[in-house]
C-alpha positions as CSV (number, residue, x, y, z in Angstrom):
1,X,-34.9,9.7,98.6
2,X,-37.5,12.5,97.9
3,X,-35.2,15.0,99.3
4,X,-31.6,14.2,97.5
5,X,-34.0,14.4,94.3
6,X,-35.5,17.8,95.3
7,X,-31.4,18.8,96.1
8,X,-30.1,17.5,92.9
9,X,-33.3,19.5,90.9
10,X,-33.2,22.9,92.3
11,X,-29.1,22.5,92.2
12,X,-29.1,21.9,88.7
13,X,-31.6,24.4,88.2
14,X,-29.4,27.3,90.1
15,X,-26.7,26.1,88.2
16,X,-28.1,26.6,84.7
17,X,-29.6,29.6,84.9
18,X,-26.2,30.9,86.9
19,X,-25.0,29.5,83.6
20,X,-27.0,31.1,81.3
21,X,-26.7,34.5,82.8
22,X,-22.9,34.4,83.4
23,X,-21.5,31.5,80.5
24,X,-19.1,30.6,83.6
25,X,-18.7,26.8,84.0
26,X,-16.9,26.8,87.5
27,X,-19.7,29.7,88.9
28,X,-22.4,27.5,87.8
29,X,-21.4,24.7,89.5
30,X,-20.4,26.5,92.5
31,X,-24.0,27.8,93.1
32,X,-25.3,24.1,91.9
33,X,-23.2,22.5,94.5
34,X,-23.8,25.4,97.3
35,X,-27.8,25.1,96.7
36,X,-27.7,21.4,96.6
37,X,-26.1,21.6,99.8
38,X,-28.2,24.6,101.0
39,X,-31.5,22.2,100.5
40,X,-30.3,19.0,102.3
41,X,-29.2,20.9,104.9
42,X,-32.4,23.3,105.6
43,X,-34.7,20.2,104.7
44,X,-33.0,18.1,107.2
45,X,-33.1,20.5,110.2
46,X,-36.7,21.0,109.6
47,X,-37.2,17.6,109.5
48,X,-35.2,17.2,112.6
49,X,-36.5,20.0,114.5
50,X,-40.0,18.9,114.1
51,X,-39.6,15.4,115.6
């Protein structure tokens, strides 16, 4: 659970800063969803790899 919390934080943060910088709706939540994503993904290979 710790991990889909740490991907939905540092998505939403990409997202609003993309936001901030750019004031593009669809961009932000492009980045959001891509470092959401980015985070499962890297987080669960290291978890995986390690065992």
């Amino acid at each position: 659970m710790p991990l889909f919390l740490l991907g939905l934080v540092l998505g939403g943060l990409s997202g609003g800063i993309t936001f901030g910088l750019t004031a593009d709706g669809q961009l932000a939540a492009a980045i959001a969803l891509i470092a959401a994503v980015l985070t499962w993904l890297g987080l669960a290979t290291l978890l995986v790899a390690d065992d």
